[in-house]
N, C-alpha and C positions, 0 to 999 in steps of 0.2 A: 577468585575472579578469572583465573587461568581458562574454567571452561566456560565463562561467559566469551572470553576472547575469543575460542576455538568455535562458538557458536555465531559468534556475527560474523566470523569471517568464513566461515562454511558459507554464508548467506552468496558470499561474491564468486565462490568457485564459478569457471567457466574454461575447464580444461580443454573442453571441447570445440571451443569458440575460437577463431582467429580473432588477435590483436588486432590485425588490421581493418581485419572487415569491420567489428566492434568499434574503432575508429572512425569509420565511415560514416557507422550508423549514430554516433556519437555515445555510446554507451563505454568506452571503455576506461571513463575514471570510476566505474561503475562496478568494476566488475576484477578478478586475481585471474592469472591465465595461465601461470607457469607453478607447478607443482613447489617447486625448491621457490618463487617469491613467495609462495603459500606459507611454505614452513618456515620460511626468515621472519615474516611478517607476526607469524604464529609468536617468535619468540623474542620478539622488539616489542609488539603489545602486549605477552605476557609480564616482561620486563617492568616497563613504563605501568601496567594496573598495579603491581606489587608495591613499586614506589610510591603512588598515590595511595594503595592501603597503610603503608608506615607514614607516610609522609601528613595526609590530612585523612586518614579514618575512610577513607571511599570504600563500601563493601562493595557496592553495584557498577556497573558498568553507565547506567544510566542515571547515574549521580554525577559523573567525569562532567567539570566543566571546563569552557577553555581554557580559564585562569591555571586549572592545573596542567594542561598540556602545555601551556608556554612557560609555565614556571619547569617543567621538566625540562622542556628543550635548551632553555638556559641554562640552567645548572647544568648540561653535558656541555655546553661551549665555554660555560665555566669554566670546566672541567680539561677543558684543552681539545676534544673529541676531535676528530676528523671531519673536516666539512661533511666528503663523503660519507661518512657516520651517523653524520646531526640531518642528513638530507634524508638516509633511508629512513631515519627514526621519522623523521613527518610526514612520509609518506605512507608510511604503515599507519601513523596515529588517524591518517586521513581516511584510509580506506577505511580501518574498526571506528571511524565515525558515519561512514556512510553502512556498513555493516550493523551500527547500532538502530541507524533510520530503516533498513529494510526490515528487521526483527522487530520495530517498533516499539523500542525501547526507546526512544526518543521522536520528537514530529518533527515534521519535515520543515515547519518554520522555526525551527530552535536554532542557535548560533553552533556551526561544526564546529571541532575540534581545528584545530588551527587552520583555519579557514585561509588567513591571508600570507600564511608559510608558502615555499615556493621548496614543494619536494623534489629531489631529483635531480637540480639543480643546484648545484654551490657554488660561492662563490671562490675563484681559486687562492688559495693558501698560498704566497709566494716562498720557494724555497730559495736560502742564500747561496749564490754560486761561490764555493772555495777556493782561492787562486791553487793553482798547482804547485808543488812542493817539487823543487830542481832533483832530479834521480843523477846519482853519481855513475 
């Protein structure tokens, strides 16, 4: 499934495009812009299809239902993962759902991939402040 992944997600390259502009025009949850989110994405969705193939038998990309992308996403916060972590993963899972709707391996009134996830955004992990240890 590795290059069904590399295949929908070629679909959004747009190296050439400004974020911004894309923004404006409202296209850019639409679209990958930076070479290196390209290949992070490449390998957080190659990831997450491998699990779904052990996990519940999914050869296709267009057999992914949400039920399995939220069941993965839980299992990493199970897992302990780093908000920041569990955030890149859903946004990647988001894009190779919008990647599957361009390639039309999926229609465009089908339910995304974790549609109601909030990528990118985490909420913060509070870390315990250690009182200072007296130095002699």
């Amino acid at each position: 499934m590795t290059c069904q992944v590399n295949m929908a997600l070629r679909r959004l390259e747009a190296f050439d495009e400004s974020r911004g502009a894309a923004k404006q025009r409202g296209r850019a949850q639409r679209k990958i812009f930076s070479i290196s989110t390209r290949h992070e994405y490449q390998r957080v969705c190659a990831r997450f299809a491998r699990w779904a193939e052990d996990k519940y038998n999914v050869k296709w990309l267009r057999d992914l239902k949400p039920e399995h992308a939220e069941a993965y996403v839980a299992e990493l916060r199970h897992k302990g993962r780093s908000p920041d972590y569990v955030s890149k993963v859903i946004a990647a899972i988001q894009k190779l759902s919008v990647g599957m709707e361009q390639m039309g391996w999926c229609s465009a009134d089908s339910p995304r991939l974790l549609a109601d996830e909030r990528g990118r955004h985490s909420d913060p992990k509070p870390q315990p402040i250690l009182p200072k240890t007296p130095t002699g």
